[in-house]
C-alpha positions as CSV (number, residue, x, y, z in Angstrom):
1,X,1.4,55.8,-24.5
2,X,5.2,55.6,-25.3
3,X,7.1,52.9,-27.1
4,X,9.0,52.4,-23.8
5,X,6.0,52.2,-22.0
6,X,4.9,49.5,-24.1
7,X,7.6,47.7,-24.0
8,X,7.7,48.1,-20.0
9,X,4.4,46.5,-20.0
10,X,5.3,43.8,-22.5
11,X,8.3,43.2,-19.8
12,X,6.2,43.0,-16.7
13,X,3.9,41.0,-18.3
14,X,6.1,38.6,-18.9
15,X,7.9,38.3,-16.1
16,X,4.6,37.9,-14.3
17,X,3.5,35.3,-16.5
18,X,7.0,33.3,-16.5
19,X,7.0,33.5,-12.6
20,X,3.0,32.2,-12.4
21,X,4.5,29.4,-14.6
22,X,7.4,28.3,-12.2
23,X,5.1,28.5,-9.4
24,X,2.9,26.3,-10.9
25,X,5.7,24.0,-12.2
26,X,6.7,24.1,-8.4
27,X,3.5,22.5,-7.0
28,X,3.3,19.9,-9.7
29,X,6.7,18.5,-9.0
30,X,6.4,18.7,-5.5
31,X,3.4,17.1,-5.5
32,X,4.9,14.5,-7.5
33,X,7.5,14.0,-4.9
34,X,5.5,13.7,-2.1
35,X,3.1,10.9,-4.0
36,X,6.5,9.0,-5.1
37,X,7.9,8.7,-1.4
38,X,4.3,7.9,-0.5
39,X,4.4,5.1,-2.7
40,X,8.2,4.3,-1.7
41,X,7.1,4.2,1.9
42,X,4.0,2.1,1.6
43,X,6.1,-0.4,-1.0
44,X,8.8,-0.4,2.3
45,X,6.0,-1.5,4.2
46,X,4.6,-4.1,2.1
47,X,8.2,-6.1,1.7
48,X,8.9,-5.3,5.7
49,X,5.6,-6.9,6.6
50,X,6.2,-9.9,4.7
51,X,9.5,-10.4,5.6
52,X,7.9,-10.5,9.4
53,X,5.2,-12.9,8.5
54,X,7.6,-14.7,6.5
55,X,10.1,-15.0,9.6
56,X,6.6,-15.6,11.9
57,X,5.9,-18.7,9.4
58,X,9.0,-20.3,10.2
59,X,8.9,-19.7,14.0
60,X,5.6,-21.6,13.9
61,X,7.5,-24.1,12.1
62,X,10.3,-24.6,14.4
63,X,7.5,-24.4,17.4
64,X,5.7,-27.8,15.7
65,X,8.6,-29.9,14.7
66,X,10.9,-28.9,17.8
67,X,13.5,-28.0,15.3
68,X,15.1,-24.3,14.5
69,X,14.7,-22.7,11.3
70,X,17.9,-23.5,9.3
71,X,18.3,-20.1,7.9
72,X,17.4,-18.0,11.1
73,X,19.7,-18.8,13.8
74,X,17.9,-16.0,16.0
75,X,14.9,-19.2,16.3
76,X,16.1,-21.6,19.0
77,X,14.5,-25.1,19.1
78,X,11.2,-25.8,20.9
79,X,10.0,-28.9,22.1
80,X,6.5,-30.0,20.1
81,X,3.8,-31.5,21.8
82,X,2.1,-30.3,25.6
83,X,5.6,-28.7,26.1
84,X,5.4,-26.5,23.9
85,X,2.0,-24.7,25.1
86,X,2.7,-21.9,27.4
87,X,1.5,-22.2,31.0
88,X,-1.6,-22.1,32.8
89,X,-2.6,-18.1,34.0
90,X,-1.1,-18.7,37.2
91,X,2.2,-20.3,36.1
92,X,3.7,-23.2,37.5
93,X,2.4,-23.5,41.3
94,X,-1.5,-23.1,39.6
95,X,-1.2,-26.2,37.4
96,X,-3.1,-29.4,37.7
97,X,0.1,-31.4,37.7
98,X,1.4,-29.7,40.2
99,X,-0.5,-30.4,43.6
């Protein structure tokens, strides 16, 4: 075997090896992306659904003391008490009250 030969092979092998590497490097970090916007995501999720149940907390608020939610002026007042339940299945003509 010839020293150019040799050092073709050293070459090659190298090259193969280096390339392997960066493949491999490849998967790792996009692995790592994926699991970090996973994470992201599900953190999103987390703060979104407490900001709902926080805003659903105050809606149950305003609904039992007939007053709107200072800091949400998307909640209009409701009256407290039997006014504020919702109707009977039928609606209006099937309640009690109303024969």
């Amino acid at each position: 075997m010839s020293e150019f030969e040799r050092r073709k092979d050293q070459i090659q092998e190298g090259v193969q090896s280096g390339a392997a590497l960066v493949g491999r490097v490849a998967v790792i970090i996009t692995d790592a992306i994926g699991a970090i916007a996973r994470e992201v995501g599900d953190f999103v999720s987390d703060g979104i659904e407490m900001q709902e149940a926080a805003r659903a907390a105050k809606r149950d608020q305003a609904v039992t003391s007939g007053e709107p939610a200072a800091d949400d002026p998307d909640l209009e007042a409701r009256p407290a008490g039997d006014d504020a339940l919702p109707e009977p299945d039928g609606g209006p003509e099937d309640h009690p009250d109303a024969r």
